[in-house]
N, C-alpha and C positions, 0 to 999 in steps of 0.2 A: 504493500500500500504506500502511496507515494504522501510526501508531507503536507500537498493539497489537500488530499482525499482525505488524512486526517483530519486536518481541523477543519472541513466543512464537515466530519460524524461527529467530531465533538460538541461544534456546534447546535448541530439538531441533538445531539443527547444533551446538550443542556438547554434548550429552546432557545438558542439561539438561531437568527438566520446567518445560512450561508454566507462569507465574503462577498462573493459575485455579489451586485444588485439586480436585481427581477424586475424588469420594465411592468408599469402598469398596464394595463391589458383593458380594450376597449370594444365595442361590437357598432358599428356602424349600418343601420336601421333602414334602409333606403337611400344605399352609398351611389346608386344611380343615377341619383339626380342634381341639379347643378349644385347645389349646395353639399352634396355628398360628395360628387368631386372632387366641391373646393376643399372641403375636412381632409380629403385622401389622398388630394395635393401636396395639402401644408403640413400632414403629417411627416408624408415619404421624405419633407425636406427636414423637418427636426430628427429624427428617427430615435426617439428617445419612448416612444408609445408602441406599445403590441397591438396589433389591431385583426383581432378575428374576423372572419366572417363564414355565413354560411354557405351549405349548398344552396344553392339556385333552384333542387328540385324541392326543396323542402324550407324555402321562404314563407310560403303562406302554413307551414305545420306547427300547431301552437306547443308541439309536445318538442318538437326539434328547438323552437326558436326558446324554447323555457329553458330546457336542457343547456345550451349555447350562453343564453344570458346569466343562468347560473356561475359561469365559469370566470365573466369579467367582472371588471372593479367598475365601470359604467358605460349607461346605453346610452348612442347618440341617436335618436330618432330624427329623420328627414322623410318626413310622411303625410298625404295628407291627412287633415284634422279626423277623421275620422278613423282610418286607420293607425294613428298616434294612440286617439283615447282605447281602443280594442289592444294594444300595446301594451301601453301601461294601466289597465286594466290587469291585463297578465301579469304583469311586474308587483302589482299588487295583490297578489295570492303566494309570492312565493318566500312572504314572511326573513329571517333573516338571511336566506340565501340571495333575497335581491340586490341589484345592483343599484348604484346610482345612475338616473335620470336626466339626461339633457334634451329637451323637445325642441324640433325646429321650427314646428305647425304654429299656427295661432288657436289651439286648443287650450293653452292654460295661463294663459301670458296673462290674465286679466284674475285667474284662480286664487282665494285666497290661501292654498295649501300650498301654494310652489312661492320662489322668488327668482324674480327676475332679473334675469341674465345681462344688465349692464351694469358693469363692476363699477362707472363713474357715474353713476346716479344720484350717489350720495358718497358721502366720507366712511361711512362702516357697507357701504355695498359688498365692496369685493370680500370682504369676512362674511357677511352672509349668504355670498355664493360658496365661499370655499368650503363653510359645515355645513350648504343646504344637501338633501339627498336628492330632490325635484326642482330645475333650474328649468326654466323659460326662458329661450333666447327669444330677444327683440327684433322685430321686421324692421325693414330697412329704414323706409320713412320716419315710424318713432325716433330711430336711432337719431336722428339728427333736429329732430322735431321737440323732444324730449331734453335732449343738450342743449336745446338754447332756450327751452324756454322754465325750465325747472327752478334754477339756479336763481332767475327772475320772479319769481311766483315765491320761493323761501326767503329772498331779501327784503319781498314787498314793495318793490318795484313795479310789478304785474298781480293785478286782482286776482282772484281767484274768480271769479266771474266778469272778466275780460271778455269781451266778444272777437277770438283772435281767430284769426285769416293764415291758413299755411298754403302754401303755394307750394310744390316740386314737379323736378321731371327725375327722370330715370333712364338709364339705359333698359334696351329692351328684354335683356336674358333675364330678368326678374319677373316676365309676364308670363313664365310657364310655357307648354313647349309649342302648342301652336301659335302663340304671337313670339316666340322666334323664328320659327319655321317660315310666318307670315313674311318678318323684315328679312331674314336669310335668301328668300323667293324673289320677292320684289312686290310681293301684293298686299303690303302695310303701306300706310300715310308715311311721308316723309318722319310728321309729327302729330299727334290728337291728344288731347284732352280725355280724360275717363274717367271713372267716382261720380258722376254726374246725379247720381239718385243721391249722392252724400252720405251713403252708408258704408263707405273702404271698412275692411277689414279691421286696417290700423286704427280705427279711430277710438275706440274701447282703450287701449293701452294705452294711445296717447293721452287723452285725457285724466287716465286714471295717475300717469305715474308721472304728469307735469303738474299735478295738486290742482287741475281745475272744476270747477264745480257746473261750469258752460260746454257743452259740447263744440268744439272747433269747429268750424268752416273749413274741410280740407278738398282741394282741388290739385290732383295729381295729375301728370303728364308723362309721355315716351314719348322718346326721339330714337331718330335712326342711328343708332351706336350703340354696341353692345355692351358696355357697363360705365360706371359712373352715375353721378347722380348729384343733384341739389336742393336742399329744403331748404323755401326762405320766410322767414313772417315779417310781414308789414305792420310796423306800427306810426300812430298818432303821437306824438312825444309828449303833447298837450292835454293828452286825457290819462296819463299815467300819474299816476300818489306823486305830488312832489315836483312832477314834470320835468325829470331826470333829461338829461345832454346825452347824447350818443357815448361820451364819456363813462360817463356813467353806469350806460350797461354793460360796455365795454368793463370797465371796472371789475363788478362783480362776476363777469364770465370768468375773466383773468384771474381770480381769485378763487374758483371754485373751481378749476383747470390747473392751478398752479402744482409743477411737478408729475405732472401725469405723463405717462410712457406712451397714450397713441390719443390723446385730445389736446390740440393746439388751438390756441386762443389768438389767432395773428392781428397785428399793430393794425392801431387804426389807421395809420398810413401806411398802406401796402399797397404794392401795385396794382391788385382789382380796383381798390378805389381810385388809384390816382388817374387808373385805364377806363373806368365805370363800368365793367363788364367783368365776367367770372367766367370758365366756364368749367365742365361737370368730371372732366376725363384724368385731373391729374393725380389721383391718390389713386388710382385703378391698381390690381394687386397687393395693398398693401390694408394693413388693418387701423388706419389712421383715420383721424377724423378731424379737418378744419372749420374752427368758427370766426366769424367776419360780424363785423358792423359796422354799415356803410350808414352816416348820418348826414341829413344836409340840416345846421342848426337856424341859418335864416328860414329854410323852411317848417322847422321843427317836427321830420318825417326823421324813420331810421325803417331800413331793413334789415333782419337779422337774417344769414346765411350760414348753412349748413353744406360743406362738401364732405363725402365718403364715396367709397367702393361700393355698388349695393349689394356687389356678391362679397367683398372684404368685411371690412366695420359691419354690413347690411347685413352678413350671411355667416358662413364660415368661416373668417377671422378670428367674426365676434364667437364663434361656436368655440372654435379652438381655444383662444384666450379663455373661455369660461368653464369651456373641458380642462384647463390647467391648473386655474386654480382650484374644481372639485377635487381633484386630483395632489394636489398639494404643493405643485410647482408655484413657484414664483409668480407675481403677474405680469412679469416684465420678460422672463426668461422665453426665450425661442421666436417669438414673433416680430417680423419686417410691419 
């Protein structure tokens, strides 16, 4: 017996682990789809995660996929919402052999038994992802919709019954596979408007997790380009507490960003403002997230702007980043 083999038996006879470290072990739920992808992507490139998966003929077998999830430390579902809840449904019968839970759907984003998957929410966020066992990742829109206007609503800066206007566009691979298929063919609008009945998806989580007591006005768009994205809200400067300066919000953003590893609060003199113009493609790949405040004080308007990735910060970045800290990595470790 060689001096390795020893002290990894000694180890386990005295409940020690092995030397080696044992990468944590993950099952990815619907690794098919752009957002599974992008998880399978950014995994392959840290390569510090085990990532199971199933057979193929025995995906829809709940005694296969039981057996399977048994065996990891957590489950990334990328499903949709109904097949998410039939999921973890299952995950909830198997007592303490389950795993922990990350959903990508909008099935529980708004639940009061899960918490929600953006680590810069708040100052104790990312501690309550890293002991939650049911994480809810953010859709994309929130993601940028929710950073600019949270921070605002807790300084009291922004009512809680604000009547706010969110405006975005998006690249198209966030509309699911036949409106890629559509702009991939050529038989999509260059650009259109959508959400028109005012019932988006996102609108439940936005609300809930930017402290407002008013339902949003949200009016989202796609354009012809395949990712990237901008959330902007328009405000009155003259109807806020105070009647706060561009400054001012700017302020508080910066302050409640200060130190963060993928939320940038950029100068209020920055080139989009000095250019008047933004556009949606530059953070593409990456799990970053800028925020802007363009103000004009003779007018006393300000726009707030939101740019991300919608498949990065929007999708699977933000998946990763929150699979790490359940996981107990670091929140800064691995991620561009």
């Amino acid at each position: 017996m060689t001096m390795s083999e020893t002290s990894q038996m000694q180890g386990k006879i005295q409940g020690k682990a092995p030397q080696a470290a044992v990468k944590p072990s993950i099952f990815v739920d619907g690794a098919s789809g752009t957002t599974g992808l992008g998880i399978r992507e950014r995994l392959d490139q840290l390569g510090d995660i085990a990532v199971r998966s199933i057979d193929p003929d025995k995906r829809k077998d709940p005694a296969a996929k039981q057996a399977l999830m048994a065996e990891v430390d957590l489950v990334i579902l990328c499903l949709p919402d109904d097949a998410a809840k039939e999921t973890v449904a299952l995950i909830d019968t198997m007592g303490s052999d389950a795993p922990k839970v990350l959903d990508a759907s909008t099935a529980f984003r708004v639940a009061p038994d899960w918490t929600y998957g953006f680590p810069e929410l708040a100052p104790d966020q990312a501690d309550k992802i890293r002991h939650a066992r049911k994480v809810a990742n953010p859709g994309c829109y929130p993601t940028g919709g929710i950073a600019l206007l949270r921070p605002l609503v807790d300084a009291g800066l922004l009512p809680t019954d604000y009547p706010v206007t969110i405006n975005a566009v998006s690249g198209y691979s966030g509309g699911g596979k036949s409106m890629i298929e559509s702009f991939e063919n050529g038989s999509a609008p260059a650009f259109e408007l959508y959400g028109l009945g005012l019932q988006h998806k996102h609108l439940p989580e936005t609300q809930l997790y930017a402290n407002l007591t008013r339902r949003p006005i949200f009016v989202p768009s796609v354009g012809n380009f395949r990712q990237g994205m901008l959330v902007s809200v328009p405000l009155h400067l003259d109807t806020l507490p105070g009647k706060p300066s561009g400054a001012d919000l700017h302020a508080v953003l910066a302050k409640r960003y200060a130190g963060s590893d993928y939320v940038k609060v950029m100068p209020l003199d920055n080139s989009a403002a000095k250019g008047g113009r933004i556009e949606p493609e530059a953070l593409n790949e990456s799990n970053k997230l800028e925020l802007y405040v363009f103000a004009n004080e003779v007018l006393r308007q300000a726009v707030l702007v939101a740019r991300l990735d919608n498949l990065g910060k929007g999708a699977s970045g933000a998946a990763v980043q929150n699979m790490r800290l359940m996981l107990g990595f670091a929140d800064s470790t691995g991620l561009r």
